[in-house]
N, C-alpha and C positions, 0 to 999 in steps of 0.2 A: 518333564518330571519323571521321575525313577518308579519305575513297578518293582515290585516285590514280591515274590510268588517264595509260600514254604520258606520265608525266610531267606531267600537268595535276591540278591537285586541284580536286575538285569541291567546290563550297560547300557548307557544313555549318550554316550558321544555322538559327535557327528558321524564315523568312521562306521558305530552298529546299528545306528539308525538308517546310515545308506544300505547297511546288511541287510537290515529287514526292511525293506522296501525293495530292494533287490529280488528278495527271497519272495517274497508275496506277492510280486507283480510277474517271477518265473514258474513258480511251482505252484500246486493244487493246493486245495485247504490241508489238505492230509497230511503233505509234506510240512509245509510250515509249521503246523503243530507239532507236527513229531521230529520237527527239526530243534523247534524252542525247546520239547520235552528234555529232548540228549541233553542240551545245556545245562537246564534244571537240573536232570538227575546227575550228571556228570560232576557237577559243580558242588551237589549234595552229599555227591561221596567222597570229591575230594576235600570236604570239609570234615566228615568225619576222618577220614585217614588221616586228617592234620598236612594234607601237600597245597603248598605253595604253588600257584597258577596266576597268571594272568588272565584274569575274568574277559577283556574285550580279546585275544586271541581264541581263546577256548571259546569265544562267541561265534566269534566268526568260522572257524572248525566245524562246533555244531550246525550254524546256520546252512553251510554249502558245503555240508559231506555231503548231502543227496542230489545237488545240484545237476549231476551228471546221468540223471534220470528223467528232466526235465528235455520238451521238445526243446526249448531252446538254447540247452548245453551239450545235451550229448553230441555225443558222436560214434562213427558204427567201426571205429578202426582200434580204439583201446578199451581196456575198462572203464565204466563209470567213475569209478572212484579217482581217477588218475581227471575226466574233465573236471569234478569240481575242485579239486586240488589244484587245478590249473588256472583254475578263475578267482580261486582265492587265492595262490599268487599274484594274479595281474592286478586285483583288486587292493590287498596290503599295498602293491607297490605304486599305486596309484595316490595310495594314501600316505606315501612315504617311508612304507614300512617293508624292509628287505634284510638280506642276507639269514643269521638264524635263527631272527622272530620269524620271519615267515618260512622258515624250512619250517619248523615247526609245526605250524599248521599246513603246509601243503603232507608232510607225511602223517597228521593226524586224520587226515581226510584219505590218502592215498592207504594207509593199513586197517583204517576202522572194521573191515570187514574180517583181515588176518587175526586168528586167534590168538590170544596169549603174550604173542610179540608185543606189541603196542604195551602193554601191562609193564613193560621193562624198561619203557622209556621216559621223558620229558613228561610232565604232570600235565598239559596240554595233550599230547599225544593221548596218555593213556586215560582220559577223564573222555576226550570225546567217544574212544574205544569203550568205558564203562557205560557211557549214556546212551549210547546203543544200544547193547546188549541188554541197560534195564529194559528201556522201552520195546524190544523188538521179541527178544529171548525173555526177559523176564530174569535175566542175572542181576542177581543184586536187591530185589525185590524185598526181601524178608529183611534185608538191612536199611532198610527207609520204616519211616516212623507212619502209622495209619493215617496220619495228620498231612506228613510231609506228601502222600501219593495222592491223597483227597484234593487237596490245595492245588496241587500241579495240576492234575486232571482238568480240575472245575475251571482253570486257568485255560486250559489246551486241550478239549474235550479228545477221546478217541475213540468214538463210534462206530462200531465193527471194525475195526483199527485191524485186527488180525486178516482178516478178506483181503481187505480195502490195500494194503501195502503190500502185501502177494503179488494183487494185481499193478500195482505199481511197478514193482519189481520185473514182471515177467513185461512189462511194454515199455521198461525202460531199454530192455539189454536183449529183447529175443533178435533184433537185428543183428546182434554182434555175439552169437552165440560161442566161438571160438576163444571170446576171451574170459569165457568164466572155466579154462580149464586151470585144474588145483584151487580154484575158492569156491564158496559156499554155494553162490548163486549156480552153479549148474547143478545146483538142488532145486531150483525153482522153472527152470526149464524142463526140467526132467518131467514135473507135477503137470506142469500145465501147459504145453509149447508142444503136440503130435509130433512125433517122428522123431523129436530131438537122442541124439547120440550123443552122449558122452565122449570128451576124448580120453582114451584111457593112457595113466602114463607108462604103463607095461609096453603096450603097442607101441608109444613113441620111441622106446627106446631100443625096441628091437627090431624097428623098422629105419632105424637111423640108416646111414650111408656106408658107415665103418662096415667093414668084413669081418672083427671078431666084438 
């Protein structure tokens, strides 16, 4: 049967019911709630803006953007966002679904953390991009109804939610600290991770190989 939270119904197929089974049996409580949140609020704003989405993509986007924070998707050689983008390709295409539905959602998961960009794209793209930033930043916040945040919440509780996903955050990626140069997260290495060095892109590029 169909949940409905704030007036949004969550998808009920087979296809996001393996998602969230998927999701809950790789990631912490944290994650999974603040995985459902993005959708929620993603899906909340693209109703206000009046954009057209595909509710079970933009599921699936939300559900395994963070994937790649998890012990058992990451990996220590790219960015996070780039394994759960990878897993929700192999997962669409498991379920049938390829070519530009699922670009879609692999660069919805692969840019969620890029600023701005995402906002310019496919309403999938940029809807998982907005349901981040409510949940995490707090963008978009004043544009949801006191109703519409209460509702989600009490659905997806988030309990020191600000600590709690730092710490996520900095034990998803301090292994691969190389690859958060130019995004956000070597903000969170910086905070919490001793010794860490920024790469700077000044240095890289005057350190290159060229002679002028």
């Amino acid at each position: 049967m169909s949940e409905t939270v704030a007036g949004v119904t969550i998808p009920d197929s087979a296809l996001a019911r393996e998602a969230t089974e998927l999701v809950q049996d790789a990631a912490s409580p944290l994650l999974f709630h603040h995985s459902r949140r993005v959708f929620l609020w993603g899906a909340l704003r693209g109703r206000k803006q009046g954009l057209r989405f595909d509710p079970e993509l933009l599921y699936v986007g939300a559900m395994f953007h963070d994937l790649g924070l998890t012990p058992r998707f990451r990996r220590t050689d790219q960015r996070f966002e780039i394994d759960g983008a990878d897993e929700a390709r192999r997962f669409l295409a498991a379920h049938g679904i390829t070519g530009e539905a699922a670009d879609r959602v692999w660069t919805a998961i692969a840019l969620h953390t890029t600023p701005e960009i995402p906002l310019h794209m496919a309403p999938e793209v940029a809807l998982v991009t907005r349901g981040v930033e409510c949940d995490v930043l707090g963008i978009g916040y004043d544009s949801l109804l006191d109703g519409e945040r209460a509702a989600v919440v009490a659905a997806h509780p988030r309990p020191d939610f600000k600590k709690q996903v730092l710490a996520a955050f900095t034990e998803g990626i301090q292994d691969r600290p190389s690859t958060t140069f130019g995004n956000v997260k070597a903000d969170v290495l910086a905070h919490f991770v001793p010794g860490f060095v920024r790469t700077d892109f000044v240095d890289v590029i005057t350190a290159s190989p060229w002679p002028e």
